[in-house]
N, C-alpha and C positions, 0 to 999 in steps of 0.2 A: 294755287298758292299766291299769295299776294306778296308786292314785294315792294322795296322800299321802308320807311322808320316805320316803327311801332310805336304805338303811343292815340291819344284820343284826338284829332283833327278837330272836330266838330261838336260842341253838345248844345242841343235845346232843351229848356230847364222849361217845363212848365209853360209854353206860350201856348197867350189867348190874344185872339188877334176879332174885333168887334167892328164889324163894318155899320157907319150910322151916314143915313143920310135925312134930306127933308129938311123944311126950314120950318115951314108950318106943323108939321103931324111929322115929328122925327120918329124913325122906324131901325128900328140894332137889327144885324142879321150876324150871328156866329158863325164864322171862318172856320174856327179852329178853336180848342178850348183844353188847357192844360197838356199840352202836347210836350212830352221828354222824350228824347233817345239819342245816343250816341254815334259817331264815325268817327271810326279810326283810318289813320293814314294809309294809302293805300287800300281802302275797303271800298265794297261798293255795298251800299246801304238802299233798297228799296222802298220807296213809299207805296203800299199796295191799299186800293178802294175803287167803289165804284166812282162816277162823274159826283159830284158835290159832296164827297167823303171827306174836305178839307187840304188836300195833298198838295195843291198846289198855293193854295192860302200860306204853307208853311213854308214852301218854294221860294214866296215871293219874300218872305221876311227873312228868310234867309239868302237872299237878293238882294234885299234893301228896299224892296220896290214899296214897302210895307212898312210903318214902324207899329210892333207888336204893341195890344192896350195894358196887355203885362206878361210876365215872363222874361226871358232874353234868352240871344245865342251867340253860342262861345266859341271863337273862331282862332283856334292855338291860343287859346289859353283870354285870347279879350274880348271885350263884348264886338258886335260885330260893326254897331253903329258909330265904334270909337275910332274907327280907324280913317284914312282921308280919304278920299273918294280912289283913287288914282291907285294906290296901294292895297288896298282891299279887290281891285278888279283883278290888279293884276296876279293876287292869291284864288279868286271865284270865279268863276268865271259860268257860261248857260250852253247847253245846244239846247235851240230850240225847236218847238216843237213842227213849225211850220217853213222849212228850210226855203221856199217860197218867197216867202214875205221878208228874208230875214240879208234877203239883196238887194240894192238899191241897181232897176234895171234899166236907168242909163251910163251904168257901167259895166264894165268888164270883172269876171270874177275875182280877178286879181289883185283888186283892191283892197277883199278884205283880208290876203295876205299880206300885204305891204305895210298893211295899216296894223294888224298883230305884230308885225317886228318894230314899227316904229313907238309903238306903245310902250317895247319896252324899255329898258333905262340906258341898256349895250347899245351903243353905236356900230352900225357893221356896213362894213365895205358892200359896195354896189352887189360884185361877187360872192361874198360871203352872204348877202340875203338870196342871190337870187338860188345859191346852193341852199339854203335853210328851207326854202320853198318848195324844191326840188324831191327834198327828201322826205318832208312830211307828207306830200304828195304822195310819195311813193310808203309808206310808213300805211297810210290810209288805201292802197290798193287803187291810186289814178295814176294813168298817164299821162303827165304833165304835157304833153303834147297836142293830148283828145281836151284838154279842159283852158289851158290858158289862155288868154285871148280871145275865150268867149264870151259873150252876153248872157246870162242866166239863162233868159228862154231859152237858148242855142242846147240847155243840158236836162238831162233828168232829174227828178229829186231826188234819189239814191246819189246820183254824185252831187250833187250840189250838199248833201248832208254829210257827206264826205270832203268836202271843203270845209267844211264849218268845224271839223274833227282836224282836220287840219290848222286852223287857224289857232284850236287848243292848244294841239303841241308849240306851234309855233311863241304861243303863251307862255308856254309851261307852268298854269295853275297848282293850288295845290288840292283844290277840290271843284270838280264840273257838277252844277244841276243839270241833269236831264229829264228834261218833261216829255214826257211823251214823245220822244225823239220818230217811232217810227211809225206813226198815228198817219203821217202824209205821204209813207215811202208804198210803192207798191210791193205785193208780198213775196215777189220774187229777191226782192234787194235788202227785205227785213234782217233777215240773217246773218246777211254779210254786216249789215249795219252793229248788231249786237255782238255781232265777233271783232268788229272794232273798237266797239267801246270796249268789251274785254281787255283789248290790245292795251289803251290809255292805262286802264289799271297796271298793267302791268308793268309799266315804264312809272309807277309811282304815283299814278295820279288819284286822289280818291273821287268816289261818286256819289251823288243822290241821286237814284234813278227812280221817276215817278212813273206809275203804270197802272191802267185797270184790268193788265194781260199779266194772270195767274202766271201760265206757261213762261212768258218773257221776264217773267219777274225769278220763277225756278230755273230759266237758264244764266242768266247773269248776276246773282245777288248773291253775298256772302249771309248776308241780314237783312230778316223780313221784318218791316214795320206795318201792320196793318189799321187802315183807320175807315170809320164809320161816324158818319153826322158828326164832324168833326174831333172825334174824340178816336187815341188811342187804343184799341182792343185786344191788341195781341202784337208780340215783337218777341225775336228772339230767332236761332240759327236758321238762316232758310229752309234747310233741308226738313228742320223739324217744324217748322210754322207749316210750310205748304203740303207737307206729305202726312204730317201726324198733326194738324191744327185742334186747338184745346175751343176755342171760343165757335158758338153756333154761326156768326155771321161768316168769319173764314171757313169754314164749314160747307157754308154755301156756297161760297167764289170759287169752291173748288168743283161742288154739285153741280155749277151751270156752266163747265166746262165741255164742251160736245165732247160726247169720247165716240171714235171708229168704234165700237166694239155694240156701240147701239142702234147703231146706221146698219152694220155689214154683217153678218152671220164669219168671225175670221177664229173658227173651232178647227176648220177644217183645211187639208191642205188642197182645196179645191179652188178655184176662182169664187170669190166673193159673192155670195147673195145676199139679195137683202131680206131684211127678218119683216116679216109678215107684222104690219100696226097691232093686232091682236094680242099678241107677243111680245112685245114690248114692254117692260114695267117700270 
């Protein structure tokens, strides 16, 4: 259940976003090409393709990082490039995909908490941040104890992408891009990572979560958008894109999904064997 206003957060109308470089022999490369779809408040909206599917080309324009060659996107109701730099961040906000790079490690991780509250407009007593801090911490499953006062190296990237989950709340956006959030987490911590972004949703926040993982995309998405050479192919309620897909390339993202059942003979209430190559179809 989602929770928080109802209503459309987010829409992209048709953007095409044409990358052109060269001075002598100019060369266009398409991004992304008439791309639409919707997010509503509090939803989390997946962008599903493989690597050069566009997903992140759309990311970025709805980032700003980008100004679209045509189209636009509508961010509560205005275009998105209309707003000031400073007030628009403080409604979008990114976790990024490489929780790594995204610390400056001649400091302590606590920066980029300090630095999320002073961002915003509320002025707060020494104690009321360092409780603000406290809690999202704990909101995100750290112990402000194991993580404050360290150096980035000093931590793993499972917490440190839980700092960065932290610094949102501390935000309080009204919609998070997530690229590939857990593309650099080891697969012990992915989980936990996806049941925290769940958590954001829940406390109001909506999502773009971009993914080329089928699976992560069925367990956290209310709405699947799928894209191909940058174009649109299929969108519409998760449940029904990823499990009953209409279009042959979603189709496929689902075919080249490993399943146990092709690896392990599990018919039987025996210990697992494996099924003979011959066998296989």
């Amino acid at each position: 259940m989602n929770s928080g206003a109802s209503g459309t957060l987010l829409e992209v109308r048709e953007l095409t976003k044409v990358y052109t470089s060269g001075y002598l022999k100019t060369t266009h490369v398409v991004g992304c090409q008439d791309v639409s779809f919707l997010l509503d408040r509090g939803e989390i909206v997946t962008l599903l393709g493989e690597s050069g599917s566009g997903k992140t080309t759309v990311a970025n324009v709805v980032l700003r990082l980008f100004k679209p060659t045509s189209g636009e996107v509508i961010l509560d109701g205005k275009d998105n490039f209309s707003y000031p730099p400073r007030e628009y961040y403080a409604r979008v906000q990114q976790i990024f995909q490489d929780p790594y790079g995204s610390f400056n490690y001649f400091y302590r991780v606590d920066r980029v908490l300090h630095k999320a509250i002073a961002f915003r407009k509320q002025r707060f007593s020494t104690g009321d941040r360092k409780q603000r801090i406290l809690e999202a911490l704990d909101i995100v499953g750290l112990n402000a104890s194991e993580v404050l006062g360290r150096y980035p190296h000093q931590l793993s990237g499972g917490q440190l992408q839980r700092i960065l989950m932290a610094r949102v709340l501390l935000l309080e956006p009204q919609l998070v891009i997530a690229d590939e959030p857990t593309s650099m987490i080891d697969a012990s911590s992915r989980a936990g990572i996806l049941n925290h972004l769940l958590g954001l949703r829940e406390r109001g926040i909506a999502m773009l979560f971009i993914t080329h993982d089928v699976g992560q995309a069925a367990y956290v998405a209310d709405r699947a958008v799928v894209m191909d050479t940058g174009r649109v192919i299929e969108q519409g309620p998760a449940d029904k894109v990823l499990f009953a897909p209409e279009h042959t390339y979603t189709q496929k993202l689902l075919a080249d999904v490993p399943k146990l059942h092709e690896k392990w003979d599990l018919s039987t209430d025996h210990e697992p064997t494996a099924v003979p190559a011959d066998s296989q179809g």
